[in-house]
C-alpha positions as CSV (number, residue, x, y, z in Angstrom):
1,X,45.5,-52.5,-17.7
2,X,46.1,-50.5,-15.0
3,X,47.0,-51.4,-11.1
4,X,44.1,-52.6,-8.8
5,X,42.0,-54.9,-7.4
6,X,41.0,-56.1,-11.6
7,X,44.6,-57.3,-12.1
8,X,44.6,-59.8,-8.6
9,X,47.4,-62.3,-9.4
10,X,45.0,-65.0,-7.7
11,X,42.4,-64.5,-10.6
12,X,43.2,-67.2,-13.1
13,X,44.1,-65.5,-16.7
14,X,41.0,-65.2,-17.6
15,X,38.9,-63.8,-14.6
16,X,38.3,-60.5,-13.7
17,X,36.6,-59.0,-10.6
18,X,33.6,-58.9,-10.7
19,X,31.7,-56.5,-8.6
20,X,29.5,-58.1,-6.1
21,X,26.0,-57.8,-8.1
22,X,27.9,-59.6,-11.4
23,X,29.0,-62.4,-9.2
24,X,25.5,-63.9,-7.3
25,X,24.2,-66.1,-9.8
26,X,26.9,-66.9,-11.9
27,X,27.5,-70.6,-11.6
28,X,30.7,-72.6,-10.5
29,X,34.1,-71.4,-11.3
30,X,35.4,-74.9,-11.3
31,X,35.9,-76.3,-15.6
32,X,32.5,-78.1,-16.8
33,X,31.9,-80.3,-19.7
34,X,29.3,-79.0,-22.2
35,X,27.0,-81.2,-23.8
36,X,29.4,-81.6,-26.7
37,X,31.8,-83.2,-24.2
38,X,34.3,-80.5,-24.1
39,X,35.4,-78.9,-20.7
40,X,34.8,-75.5,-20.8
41,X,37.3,-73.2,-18.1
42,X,40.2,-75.0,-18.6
43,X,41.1,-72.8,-21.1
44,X,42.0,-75.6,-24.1
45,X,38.8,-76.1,-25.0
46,X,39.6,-79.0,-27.4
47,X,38.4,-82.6,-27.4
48,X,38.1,-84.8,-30.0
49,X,34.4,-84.6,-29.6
50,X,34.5,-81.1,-30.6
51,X,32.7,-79.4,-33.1
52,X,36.3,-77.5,-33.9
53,X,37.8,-80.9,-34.4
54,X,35.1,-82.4,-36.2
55,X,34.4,-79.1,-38.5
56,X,33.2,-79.8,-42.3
57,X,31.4,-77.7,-45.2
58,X,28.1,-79.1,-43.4
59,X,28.8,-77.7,-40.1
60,X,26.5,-75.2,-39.3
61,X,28.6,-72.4,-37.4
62,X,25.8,-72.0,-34.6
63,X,26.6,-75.2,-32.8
64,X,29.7,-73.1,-31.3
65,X,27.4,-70.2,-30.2
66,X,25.4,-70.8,-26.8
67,X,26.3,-70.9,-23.1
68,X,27.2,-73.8,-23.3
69,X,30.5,-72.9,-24.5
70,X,31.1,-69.6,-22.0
71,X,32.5,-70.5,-18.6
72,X,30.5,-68.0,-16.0
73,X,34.2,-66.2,-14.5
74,X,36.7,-67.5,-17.0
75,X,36.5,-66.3,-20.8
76,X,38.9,-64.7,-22.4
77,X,35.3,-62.2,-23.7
78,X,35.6,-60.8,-19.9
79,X,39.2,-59.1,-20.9
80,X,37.7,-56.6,-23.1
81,X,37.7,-53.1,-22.1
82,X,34.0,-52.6,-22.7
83,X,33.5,-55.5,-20.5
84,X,35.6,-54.7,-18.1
85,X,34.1,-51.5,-17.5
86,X,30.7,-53.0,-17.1
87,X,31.8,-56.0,-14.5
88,X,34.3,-54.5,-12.2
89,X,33.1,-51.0,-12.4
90,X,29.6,-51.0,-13.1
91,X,30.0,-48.6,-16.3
92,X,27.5,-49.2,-18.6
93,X,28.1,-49.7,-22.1
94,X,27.5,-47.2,-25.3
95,X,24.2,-48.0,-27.3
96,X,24.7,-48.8,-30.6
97,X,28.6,-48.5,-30.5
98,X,28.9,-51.6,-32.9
99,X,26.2,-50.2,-35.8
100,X,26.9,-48.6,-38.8
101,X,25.1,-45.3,-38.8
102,X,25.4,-44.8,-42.8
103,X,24.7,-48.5,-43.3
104,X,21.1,-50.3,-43.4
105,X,22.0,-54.0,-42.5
106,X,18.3,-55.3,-43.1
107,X,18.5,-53.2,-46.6
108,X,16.6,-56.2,-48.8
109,X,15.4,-58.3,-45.6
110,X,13.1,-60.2,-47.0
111,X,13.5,-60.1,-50.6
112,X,13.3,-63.7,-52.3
113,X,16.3,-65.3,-52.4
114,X,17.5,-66.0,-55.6
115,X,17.5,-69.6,-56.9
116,X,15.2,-70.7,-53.7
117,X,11.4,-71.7,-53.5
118,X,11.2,-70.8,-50.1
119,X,8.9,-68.2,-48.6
120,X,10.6,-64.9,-47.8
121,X,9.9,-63.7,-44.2
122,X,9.3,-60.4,-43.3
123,X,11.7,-58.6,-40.8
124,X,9.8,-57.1,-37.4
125,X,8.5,-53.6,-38.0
């Protein structure tokens, strides 16, 4: 990273500067405690409420995908170059930089899945 306003030493580790227009809006930059009980900003993210310490072959991986689980100004996500470029210098990013051009990934969307007696849905046209 190079030298400039994006590397403040007052930014905790996992901030970055936002410009102006990426920072109205954004909610406290104080740690909160999501509904799963686990404070989210203080960068341990562990409780023994979590899902991550209560994990099993019945978990369903989506619990750990939300909001509720991103702190607004501190997440380690805001590090990435892509999103750097986008928050602290307003550079949009590519389309379609994560699809695989020689790859349909809806190829049999669908289809019946074998062994089930459920109702195939139809992907969106």
């Amino acid at each position: 990273m190079g030298k400039g306003k994006e590397d403040d030493p007052s930014l905790d580790p996992f901030e970055i500067s936002f410009l102006p227009e990426f920072k109205e809006g954004r909610g406290s930059r104080e740690p909160f405690v999501n509904e799963y009980g686990v404070v989210i900003g203080d960068h341990e993210y562990d409780s023994p409420d979590s899902p991550l310490n209560q994990w099993s072959a019945e978990t369903d991986p989506a619990i750990m995908a939300g909001d509720q689980w991103v702190h607004p100004f501190k997440d380690v996500g805001f590090q990435t170059a892509e999103n750097r470029d986008y928050f602290e210098r307003g550079i949009t990013p590519q389309a379609g930089i994560f699809m695989h051009p020689d790859k349909n990934s809806a190829y049999h969307a669908g289809d019946p899945i074998p062994g089930s007696d459920e109702t195939p849905q139809k992907q969106p046209e």
